[in-house]
C-alpha positions as CSV (number, residue, x, y, z in Angstrom):
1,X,163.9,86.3,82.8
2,X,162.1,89.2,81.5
3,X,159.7,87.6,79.2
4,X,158.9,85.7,82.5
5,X,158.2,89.0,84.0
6,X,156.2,90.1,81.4
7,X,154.0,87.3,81.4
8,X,153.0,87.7,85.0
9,X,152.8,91.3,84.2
10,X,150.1,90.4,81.6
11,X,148.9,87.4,83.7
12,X,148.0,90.2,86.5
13,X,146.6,92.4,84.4
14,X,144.2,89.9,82.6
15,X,143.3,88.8,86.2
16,X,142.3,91.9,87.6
17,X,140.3,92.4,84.1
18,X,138.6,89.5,84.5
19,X,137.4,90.2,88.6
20,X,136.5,93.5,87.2
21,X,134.4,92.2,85.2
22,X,133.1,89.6,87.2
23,X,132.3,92.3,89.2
24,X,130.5,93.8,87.2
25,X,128.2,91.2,86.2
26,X,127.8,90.6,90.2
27,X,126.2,94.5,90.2
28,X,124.1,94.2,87.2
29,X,122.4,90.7,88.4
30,X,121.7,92.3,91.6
31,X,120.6,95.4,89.7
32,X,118.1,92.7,87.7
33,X,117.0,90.6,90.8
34,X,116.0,94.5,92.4
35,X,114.2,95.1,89.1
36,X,112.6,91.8,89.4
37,X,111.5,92.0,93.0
38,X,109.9,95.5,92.5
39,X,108.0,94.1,88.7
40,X,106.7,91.4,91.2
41,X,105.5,93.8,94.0
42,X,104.2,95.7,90.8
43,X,102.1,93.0,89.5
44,X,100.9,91.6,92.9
45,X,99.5,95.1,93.8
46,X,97.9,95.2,90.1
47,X,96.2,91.4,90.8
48,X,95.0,92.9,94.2
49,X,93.0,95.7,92.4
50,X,91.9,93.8,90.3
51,X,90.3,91.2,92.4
52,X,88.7,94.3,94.5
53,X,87.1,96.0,91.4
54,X,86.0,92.2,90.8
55,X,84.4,91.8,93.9
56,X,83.1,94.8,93.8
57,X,81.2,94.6,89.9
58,X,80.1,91.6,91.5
59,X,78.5,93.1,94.8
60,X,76.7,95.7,91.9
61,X,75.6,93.2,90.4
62,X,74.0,91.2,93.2
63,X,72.5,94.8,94.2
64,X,70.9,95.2,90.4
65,X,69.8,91.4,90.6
66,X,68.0,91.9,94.1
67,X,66.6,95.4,92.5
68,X,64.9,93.9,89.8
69,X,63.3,90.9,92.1
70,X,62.0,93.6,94.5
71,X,60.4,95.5,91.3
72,X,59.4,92.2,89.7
73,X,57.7,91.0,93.2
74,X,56.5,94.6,93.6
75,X,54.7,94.5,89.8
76,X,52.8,90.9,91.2
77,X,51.8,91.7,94.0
């Protein structure tokens, strides 16, 4: 009867080693899906920038463009 004892004994220790750890693992993935979410918010912040400096080369560029015209028409005329 002891050894029986001593087996749940073991048996109860391994379980609550093993929820521990599950546990654990729970933390760290939420831990990683946080990390993710903020790398995401990170990156989608970065894109926006960079599709306002794009418009904005863009915009210089029309101004040079029209600049030049205006001189060129100016030169003509």
């Amino acid at each position: 009867m002891a050894e029986n004892a001593d087996l749940f004994a073991l048996l109860a220790v391994m379980k609550k080693s093993t929820e521990k750890g599950q546990e654990e693992m729970k933390q760290r993935q939420e831990e990683m899906k946080k990390r993710q979410e903020e790398m995401k918010k990170g990156q989608d912040e970065m894109k926006k920038g960079q599709e306002e400096t794009k418009k904005e080369l863009e915009m210089g560029q029309e101004e040079m463009k029209n600049l030049i015209r205006a001189e060129n028409e100016e030169m003509r005329a």
